[in-house]
C-alpha positions as a Markdown table, in Angstrom:
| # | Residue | x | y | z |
|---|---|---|---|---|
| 1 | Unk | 8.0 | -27.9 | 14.2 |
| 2 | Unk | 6.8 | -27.8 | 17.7 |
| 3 | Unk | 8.8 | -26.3 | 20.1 |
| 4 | Unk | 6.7 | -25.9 | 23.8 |
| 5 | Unk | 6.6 | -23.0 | 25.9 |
| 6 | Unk | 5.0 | -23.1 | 29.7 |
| 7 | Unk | 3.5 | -19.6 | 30.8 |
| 8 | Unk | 4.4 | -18.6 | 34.5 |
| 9 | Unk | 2.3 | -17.2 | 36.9 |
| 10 | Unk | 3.7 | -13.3 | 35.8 |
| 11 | Unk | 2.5 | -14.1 | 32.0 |
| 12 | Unk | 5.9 | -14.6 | 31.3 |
| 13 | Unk | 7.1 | -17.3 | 28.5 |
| 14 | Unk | 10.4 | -18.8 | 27.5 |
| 15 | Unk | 11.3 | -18.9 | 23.7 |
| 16 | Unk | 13.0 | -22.4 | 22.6 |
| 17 | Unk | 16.8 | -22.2 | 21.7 |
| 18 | Unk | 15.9 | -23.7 | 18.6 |
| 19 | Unk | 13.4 | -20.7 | 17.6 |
| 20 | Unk | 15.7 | -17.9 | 18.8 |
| 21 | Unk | 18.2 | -19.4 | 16.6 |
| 22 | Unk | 15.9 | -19.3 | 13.5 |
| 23 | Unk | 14.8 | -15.9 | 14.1 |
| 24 | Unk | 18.2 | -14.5 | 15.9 |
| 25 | Unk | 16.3 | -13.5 | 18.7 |
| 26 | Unk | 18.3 | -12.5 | 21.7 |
| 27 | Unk | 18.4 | -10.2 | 24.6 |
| 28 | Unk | 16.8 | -6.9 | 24.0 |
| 29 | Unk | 14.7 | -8.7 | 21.1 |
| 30 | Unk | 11.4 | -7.1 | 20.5 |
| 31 | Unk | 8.5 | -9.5 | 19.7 |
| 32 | Unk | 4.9 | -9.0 | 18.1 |
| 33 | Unk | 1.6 | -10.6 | 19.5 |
| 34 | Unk | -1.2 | -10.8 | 17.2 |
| 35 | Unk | -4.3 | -13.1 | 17.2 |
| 36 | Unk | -5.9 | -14.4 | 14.1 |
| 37 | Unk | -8.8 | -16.6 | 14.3 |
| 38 | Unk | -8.5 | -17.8 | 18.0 |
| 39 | Unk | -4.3 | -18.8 | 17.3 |
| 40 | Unk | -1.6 | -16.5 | 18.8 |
| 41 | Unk | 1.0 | -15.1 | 16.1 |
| 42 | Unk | 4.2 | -14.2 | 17.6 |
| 43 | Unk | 6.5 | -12.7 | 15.1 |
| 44 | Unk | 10.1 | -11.0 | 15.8 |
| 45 | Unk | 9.8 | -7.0 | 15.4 |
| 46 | Unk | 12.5 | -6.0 | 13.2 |
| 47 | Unk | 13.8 | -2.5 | 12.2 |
| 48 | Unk | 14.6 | -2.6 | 8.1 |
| 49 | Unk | 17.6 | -1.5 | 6.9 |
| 50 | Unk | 18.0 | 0.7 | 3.7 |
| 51 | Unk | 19.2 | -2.8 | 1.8 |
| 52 | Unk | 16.1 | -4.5 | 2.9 |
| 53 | Unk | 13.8 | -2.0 | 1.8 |
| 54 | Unk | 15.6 | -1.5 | -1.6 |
| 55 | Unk | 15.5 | -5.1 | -2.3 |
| 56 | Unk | 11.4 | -5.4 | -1.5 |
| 57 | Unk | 10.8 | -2.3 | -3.7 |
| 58 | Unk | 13.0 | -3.4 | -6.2 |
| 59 | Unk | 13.4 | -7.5 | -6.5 |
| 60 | Unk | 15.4 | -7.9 | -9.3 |
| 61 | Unk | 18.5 | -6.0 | -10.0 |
| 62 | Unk | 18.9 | -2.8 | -12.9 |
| 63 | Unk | 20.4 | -3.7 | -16.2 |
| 64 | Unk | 23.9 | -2.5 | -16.4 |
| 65 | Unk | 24.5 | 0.6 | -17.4 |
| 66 | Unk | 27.2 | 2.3 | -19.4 |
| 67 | Unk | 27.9 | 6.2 | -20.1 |
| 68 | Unk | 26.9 | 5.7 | -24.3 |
| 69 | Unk | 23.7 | 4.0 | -22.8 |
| 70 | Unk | 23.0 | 6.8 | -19.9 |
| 71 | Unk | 24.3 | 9.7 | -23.3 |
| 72 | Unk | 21.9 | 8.3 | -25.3 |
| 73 | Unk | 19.0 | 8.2 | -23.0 |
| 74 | Unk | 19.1 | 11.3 | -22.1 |
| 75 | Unk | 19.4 | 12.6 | -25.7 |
| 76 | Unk | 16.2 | 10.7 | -26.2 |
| 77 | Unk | 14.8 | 12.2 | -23.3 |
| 78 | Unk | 15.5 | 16.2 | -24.1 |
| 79 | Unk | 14.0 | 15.7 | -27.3 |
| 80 | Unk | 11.3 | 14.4 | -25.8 |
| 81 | Unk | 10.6 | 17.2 | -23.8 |
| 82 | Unk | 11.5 | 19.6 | -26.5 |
| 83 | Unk | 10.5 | 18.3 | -29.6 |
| 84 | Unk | 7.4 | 20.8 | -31.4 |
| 85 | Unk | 4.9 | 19.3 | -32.5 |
Protein backbone atom coordinates (compact mmCIF):
# COMPACT_ATOMS: atom_id res chain seq x y z
CA UNK A 1 0.00 0.00 0.00
CA UNK A 2 0.92 3.45 -0.90
CA UNK A 3 -0.54 6.03 0.87
CA UNK A 4 1.34 9.71 -0.10
CA UNK A 5 2.37 12.32 2.11
CA UNK A 6 3.61 16.05 0.89
CA UNK A 7 6.25 17.63 3.29
CA UNK A 8 5.61 21.46 3.96
CA UNK A 9 7.92 24.09 4.14
CA UNK A 10 8.17 23.59 8.32
CA UNK A 11 9.21 19.76 7.78
CA UNK A 12 5.90 18.96 8.69
CA UNK A 13 3.90 15.76 7.13
CA UNK A 14 0.41 14.58 7.16
CA UNK A 15 -0.23 10.85 7.97
CA UNK A 16 -3.06 9.21 5.61
CA UNK A 17 -6.49 8.38 7.40
CA UNK A 18 -6.05 5.05 6.18
CA UNK A 19 -2.56 4.51 8.12
CA UNK A 20 -3.68 6.18 11.31
CA UNK A 21 -6.48 3.76 11.21
CA UNK A 22 -4.09 0.66 10.91
CA UNK A 23 -1.83 1.83 13.49
CA UNK A 24 -4.57 3.83 15.89
CA UNK A 25 -2.61 6.83 15.58
CA UNK A 26 -4.28 9.92 16.77
CA UNK A 27 -3.63 13.11 18.46
CA UNK A 28 -0.89 13.13 21.01
CA UNK A 29 0.59 9.95 19.02
CA UNK A 30 4.21 9.60 19.30
CA UNK A 31 6.04 8.42 16.09
CA UNK A 32 9.71 6.91 15.46
CA UNK A 33 12.02 7.99 12.54
CA UNK A 34 14.75 5.62 11.65
CA UNK A 35 16.76 5.24 8.37
CA UNK A 36 17.88 1.98 7.05
CA UNK A 37 19.73 1.81 3.92
CA UNK A 38 18.79 5.25 2.32
CA UNK A 39 14.57 4.45 3.10
CA UNK A 40 12.82 6.25 6.02
CA UNK A 41 11.12 3.88 8.65
CA UNK A 42 8.41 5.49 10.57
CA UNK A 43 6.98 3.32 13.09
CA UNK A 44 4.31 4.33 15.98
CA UNK A 45 6.12 4.56 19.55
CA UNK A 46 4.09 2.53 21.83
CA UNK A 47 4.27 2.14 25.62
CA UNK A 48 3.71 -1.85 26.50
CA UNK A 49 1.43 -2.91 28.84
CA UNK A 50 2.00 -5.73 31.49
CA UNK A 51 -0.23 -8.10 29.02
CA UNK A 52 1.90 -7.36 26.19
CA UNK A 53 5.06 -7.97 27.73
CA UNK A 54 3.73 -11.31 29.35
CA UNK A 55 2.56 -12.54 26.18
CA UNK A 56 6.10 -11.83 24.19
CA UNK A 57 7.99 -13.51 27.11
CA UNK A 58 5.66 -16.13 27.32
CA UNK A 59 3.81 -17.13 23.77
CA UNK A 60 1.94 -19.95 24.59
CA UNK A 61 -0.15 -20.34 27.64
CA UNK A 62 0.86 -22.64 31.12
CA UNK A 63 -0.65 -26.03 31.44
CA UNK A 64 -3.44 -26.00 33.90
CA UNK A 65 -2.84 -26.46 37.13
CA UNK A 66 -4.53 -28.17 39.98
CA UNK A 67 -3.71 -28.24 43.88
CA UNK A 68 -2.72 -32.44 43.68
CA UNK A 69 -0.49 -31.24 40.67
CA UNK A 70 1.07 -27.95 42.57
CA UNK A 71 1.20 -30.81 46.24
CA UNK A 72 2.98 -33.07 44.30
CA UNK A 73 5.42 -30.76 42.77
CA UNK A 74 6.44 -29.37 45.51
CA UNK A 75 6.88 -32.73 47.42
CA UNK A 76 9.16 -33.56 44.50
CA UNK A 77 10.89 -30.45 44.85
CA UNK A 78 11.78 -30.61 48.87
CA UNK A 79 13.14 -33.83 48.37
CA UNK A 80 15.09 -32.60 45.93
CA UNK A 81 16.64 -30.17 47.89
CA UNK A 82 16.90 -32.41 50.81
CA UNK A 83 17.53 -35.73 49.79
CA UNK A 84 21.37 -37.09 51.13
CA UNK A 85 23.22 -38.43 49.05
Amino acid sequence: MTAPSKVTAQGQISVPAEIRKKLGIGPGSILEWETQDGQAVVRKAGRSSFADVHRALFPEKPAKRNLANVKDAIGKYIRSRHARG
